[in-house]
C-alpha positions as a Markdown table, in Angstrom:
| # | Residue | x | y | z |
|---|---|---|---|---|
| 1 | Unk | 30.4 | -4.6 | -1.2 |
| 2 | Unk | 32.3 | -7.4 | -0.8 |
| 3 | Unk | 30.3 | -10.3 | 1.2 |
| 4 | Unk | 32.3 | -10.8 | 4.0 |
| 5 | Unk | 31.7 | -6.5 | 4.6 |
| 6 | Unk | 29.4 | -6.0 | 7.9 |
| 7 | Unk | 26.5 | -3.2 | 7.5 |
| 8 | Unk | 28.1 | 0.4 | 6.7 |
| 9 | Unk | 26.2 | 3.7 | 6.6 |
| 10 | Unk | 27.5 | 3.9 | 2.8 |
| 11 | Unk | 25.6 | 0.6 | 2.4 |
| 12 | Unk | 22.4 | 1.8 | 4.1 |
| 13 | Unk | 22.0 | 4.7 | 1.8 |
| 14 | Unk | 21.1 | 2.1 | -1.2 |
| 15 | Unk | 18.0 | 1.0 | -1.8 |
| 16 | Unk | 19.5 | -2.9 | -1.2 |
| 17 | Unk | 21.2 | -1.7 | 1.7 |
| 18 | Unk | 18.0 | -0.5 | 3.0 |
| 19 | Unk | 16.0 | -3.7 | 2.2 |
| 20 | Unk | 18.6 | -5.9 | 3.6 |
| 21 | Unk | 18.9 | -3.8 | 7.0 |
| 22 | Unk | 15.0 | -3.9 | 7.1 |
| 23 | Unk | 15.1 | -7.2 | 6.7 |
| 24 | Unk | 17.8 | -7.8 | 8.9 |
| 25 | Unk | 15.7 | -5.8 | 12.2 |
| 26 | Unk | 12.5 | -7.2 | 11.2 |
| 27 | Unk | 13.4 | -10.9 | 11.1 |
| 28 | Unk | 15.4 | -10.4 | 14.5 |
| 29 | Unk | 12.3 | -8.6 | 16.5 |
| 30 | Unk | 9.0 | -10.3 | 14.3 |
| 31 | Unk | 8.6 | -12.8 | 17.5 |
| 32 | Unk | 7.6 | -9.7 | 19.9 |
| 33 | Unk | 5.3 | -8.7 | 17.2 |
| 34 | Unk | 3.4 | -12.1 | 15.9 |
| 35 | Unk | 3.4 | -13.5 | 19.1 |
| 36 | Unk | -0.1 | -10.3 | 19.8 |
| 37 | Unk | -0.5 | -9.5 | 16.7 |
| 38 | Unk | -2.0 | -10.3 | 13.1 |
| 39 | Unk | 0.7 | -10.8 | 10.2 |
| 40 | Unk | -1.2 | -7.3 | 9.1 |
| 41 | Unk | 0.6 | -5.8 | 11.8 |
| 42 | Unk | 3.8 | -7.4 | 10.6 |
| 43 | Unk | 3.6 | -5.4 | 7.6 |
| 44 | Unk | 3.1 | -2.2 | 9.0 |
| 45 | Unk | 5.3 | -2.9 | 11.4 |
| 46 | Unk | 7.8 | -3.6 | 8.3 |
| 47 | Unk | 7.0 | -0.6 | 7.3 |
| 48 | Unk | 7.5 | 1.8 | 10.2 |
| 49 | Unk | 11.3 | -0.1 | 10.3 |
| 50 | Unk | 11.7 | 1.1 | 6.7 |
| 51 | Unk | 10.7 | 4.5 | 7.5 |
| 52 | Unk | 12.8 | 4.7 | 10.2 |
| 53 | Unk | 16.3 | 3.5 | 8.5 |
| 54 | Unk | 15.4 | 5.7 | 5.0 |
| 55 | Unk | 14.6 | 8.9 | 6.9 |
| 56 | Unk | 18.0 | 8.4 | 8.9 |
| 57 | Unk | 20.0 | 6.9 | 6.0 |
| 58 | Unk | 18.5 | 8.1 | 2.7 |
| 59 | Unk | 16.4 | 11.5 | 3.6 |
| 60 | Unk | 16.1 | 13.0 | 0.4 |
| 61 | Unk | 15.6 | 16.6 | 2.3 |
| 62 | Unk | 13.7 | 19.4 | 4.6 |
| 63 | Unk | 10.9 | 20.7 | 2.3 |
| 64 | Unk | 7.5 | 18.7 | 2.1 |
| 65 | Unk | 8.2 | 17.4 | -1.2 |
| 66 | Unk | 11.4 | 15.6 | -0.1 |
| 67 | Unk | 9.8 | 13.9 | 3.0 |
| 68 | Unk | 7.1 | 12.7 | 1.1 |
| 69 | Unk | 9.4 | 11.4 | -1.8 |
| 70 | Unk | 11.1 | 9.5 | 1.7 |
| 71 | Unk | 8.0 | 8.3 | 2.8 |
| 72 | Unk | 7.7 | 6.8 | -0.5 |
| 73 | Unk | 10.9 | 5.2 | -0.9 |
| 74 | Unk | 10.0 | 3.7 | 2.8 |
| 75 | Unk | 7.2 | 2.0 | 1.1 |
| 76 | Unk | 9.4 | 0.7 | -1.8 |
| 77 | Unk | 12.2 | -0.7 | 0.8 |
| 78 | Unk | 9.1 | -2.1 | 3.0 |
| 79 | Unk | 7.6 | -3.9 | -0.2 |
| 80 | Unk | 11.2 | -5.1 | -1.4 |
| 81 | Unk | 11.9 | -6.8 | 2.2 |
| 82 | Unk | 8.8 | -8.5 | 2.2 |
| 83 | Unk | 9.2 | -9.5 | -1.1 |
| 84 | Unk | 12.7 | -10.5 | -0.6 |
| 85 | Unk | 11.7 | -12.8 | 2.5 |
| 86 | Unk | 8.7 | -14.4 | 0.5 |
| 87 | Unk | 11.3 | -15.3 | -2.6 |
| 88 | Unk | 14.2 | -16.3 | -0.5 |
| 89 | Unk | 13.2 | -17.6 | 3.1 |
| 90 | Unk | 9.6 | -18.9 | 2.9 |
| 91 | Unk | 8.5 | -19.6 | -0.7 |
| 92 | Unk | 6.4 | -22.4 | -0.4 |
| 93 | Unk | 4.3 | -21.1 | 2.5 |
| 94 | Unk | 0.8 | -21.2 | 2.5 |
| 95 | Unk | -0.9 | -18.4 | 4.6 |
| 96 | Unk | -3.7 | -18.4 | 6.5 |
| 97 | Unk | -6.4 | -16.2 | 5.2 |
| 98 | Unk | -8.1 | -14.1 | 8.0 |
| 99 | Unk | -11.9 | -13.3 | 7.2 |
| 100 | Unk | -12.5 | -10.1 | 8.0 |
């Protein structure tokens, strides 16, 4: 991929492609989200996102095996676009710890 190269289906069936598109739909809608709920919610919201874009873009196959080895990649590509924002965009933020 060349850096200039919008977002191509080819791209979305890699893991970084994955990340990077998750990333990509999370940071644009997060507002709706955190403005009624809980950064909680943000993550499963992350995570729904994932699950979406790997079980269009990078569905391993039919049989219950396969989905669950999707859902499971969904939870990688949530995990790595979390991660990815904490590293790169916000590394020195200090979050507020809700008492449960």
């Amino acid at each position: 991929m060349i850096i200039n190269d919008f977002l191509t289906a080819d791209l979305l069936t890699t893991f970084w492609g994955l990340i990077a598109g998750t990333v990509l739909v999370v940071q644009f809608t997060k507002p709706l989200v955190k403005d009624r709920f809980s950064d909680v919610a943000v993550r499963v919201y992350t995570f729904i996102i994932s699950l979406i874009l790997t079980f269009v873009f990078a569905k391993q196959g039919t049989g219950i095996q396969d989905i669950i080895l999707t859902v499971l990649n969904a939870i990688t590509v949530s995990i790595g676009a979390m991660g990815s924002y904490e590293i790169i965009v916000d590394p020195f933020a200090e979050k507020e710890k809700e008492d449960i």
